[in-house]
Every structure is written in C-alpha cells, then in structure tokens.
DRENRO-705564 format. One record per residue (C-alpha): x, y, z. Coordinates in steps of 0.02 Angstrom, whole numbers. Layout:
// DRENRO-705564
<pt><X>X</X><Y>Y</Y><Z>Z</Z></pt>
...
END
This chain:
// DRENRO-705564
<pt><X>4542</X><Y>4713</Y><Z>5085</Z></pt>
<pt><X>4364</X><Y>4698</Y><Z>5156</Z></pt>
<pt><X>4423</X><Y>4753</Y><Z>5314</Z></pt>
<pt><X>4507</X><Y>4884</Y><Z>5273</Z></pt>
<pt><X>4361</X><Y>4983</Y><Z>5183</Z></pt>
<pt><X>4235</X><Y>4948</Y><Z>5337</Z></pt>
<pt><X>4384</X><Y>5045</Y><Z>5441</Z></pt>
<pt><X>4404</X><Y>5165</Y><Z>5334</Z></pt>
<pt><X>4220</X><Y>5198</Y><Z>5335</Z></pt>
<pt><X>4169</X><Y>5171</Y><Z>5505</Z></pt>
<pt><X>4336</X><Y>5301</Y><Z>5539</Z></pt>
<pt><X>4210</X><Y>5454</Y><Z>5393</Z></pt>
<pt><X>4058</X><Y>5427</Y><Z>5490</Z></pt>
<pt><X>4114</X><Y>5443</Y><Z>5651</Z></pt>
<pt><X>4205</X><Y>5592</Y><Z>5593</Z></pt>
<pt><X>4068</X><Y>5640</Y><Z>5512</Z></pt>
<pt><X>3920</X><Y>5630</Y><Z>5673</Z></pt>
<pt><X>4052</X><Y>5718</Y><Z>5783</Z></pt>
<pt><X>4076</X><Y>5859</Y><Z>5662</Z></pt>
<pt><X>3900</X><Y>5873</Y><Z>5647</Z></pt>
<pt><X>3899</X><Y>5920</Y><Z>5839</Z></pt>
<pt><X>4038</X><Y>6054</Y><Z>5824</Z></pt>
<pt><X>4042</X><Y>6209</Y><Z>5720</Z></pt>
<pt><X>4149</X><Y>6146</Y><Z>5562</Z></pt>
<pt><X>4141</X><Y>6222</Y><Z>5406</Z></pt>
<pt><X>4201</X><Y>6054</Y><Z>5322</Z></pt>
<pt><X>4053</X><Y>5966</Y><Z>5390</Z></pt>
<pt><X>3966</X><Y>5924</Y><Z>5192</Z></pt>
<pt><X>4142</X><Y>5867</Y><Z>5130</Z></pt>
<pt><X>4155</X><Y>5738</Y><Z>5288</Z></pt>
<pt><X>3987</X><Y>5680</Y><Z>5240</Z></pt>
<pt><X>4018</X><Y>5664</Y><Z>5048</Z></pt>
<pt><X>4188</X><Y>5556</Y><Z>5122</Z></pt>
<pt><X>4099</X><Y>5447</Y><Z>5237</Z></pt>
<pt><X>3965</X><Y>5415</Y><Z>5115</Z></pt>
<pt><X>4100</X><Y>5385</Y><Z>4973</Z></pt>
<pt><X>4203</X><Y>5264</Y><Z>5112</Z></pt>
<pt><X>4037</X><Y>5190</Y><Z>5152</Z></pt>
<pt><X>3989</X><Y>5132</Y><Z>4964</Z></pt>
<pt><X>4161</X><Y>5075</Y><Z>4932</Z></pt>
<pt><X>4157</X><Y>4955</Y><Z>5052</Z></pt>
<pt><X>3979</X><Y>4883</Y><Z>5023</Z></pt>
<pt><X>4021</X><Y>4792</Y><Z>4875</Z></pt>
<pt><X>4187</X><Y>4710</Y><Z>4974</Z></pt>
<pt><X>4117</X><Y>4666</Y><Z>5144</Z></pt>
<pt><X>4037</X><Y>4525</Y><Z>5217</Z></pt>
<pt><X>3861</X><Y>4500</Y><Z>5254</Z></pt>
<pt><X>3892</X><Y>4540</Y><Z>5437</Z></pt>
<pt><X>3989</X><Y>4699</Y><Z>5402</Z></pt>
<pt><X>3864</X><Y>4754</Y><Z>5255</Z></pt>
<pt><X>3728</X><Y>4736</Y><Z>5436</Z></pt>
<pt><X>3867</X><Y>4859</Y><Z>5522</Z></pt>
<pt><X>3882</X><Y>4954</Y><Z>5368</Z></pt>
<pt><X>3674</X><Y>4983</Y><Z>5342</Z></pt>
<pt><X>3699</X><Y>5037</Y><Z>5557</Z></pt>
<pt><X>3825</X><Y>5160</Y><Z>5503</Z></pt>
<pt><X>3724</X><Y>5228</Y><Z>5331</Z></pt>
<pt><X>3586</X><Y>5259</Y><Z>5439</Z></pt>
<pt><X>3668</X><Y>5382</Y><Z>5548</Z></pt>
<pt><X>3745</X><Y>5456</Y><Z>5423</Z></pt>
<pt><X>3574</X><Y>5481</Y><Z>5359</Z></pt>
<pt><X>3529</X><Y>5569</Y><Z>5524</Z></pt>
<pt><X>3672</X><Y>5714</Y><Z>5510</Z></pt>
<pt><X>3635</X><Y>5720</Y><Z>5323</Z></pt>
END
C-alpha cells in the first residue's frame, strides 16, 4: 500500500510544478492534492521513500 501512496503523490506534485509553469486556474487545488497525497503517504512509506518524499515536499514548497 506504501507504494501506492508515494505514486500517487509523486503523480500531485509533478502535476502540481508543471501547472505552476502554465496558466491554470486550478493551480491552488493541485497543490492542496499533492500536499494531501504527499502526507498520506508519509506515515506508510519507507525510510527511503519518506527521503524521496521530503525531495518532493520541498518543491512543492517552491510553487507554493
């Protein structure tokens, strides 16, 4: 199930940083859903994928 989150929240931020580039309106709900898909999967992942995780929070953090 681990796996599955990480996916699901390495899929919202990307999403996320290439909205950010473009002109989308829906740009804050992306964010709220890749930070949402990135805190879900915290608490399931390994420690390597919570390292991966912290790398994709961060540039989340950038767009924010």
């Amino acid at each position: 199930m681990g796996n599955q989150l990480f996916g699901e929240a390495s899929k919202w931020v990307h999403r996320a940083t290439a909205a950010s580039k473009g002109t989308n309106s829906k740009n804050g709900a992306i964010v709220a859903k890749a930070q949402n898909a990135l805190s879900s999967a915290y608490a399931n992942t390994t420690t390597a994928e919570k390292q991966q995780l912290r790398e994709l929070q961060n540039q989340l953090d950038q767009i924010k």
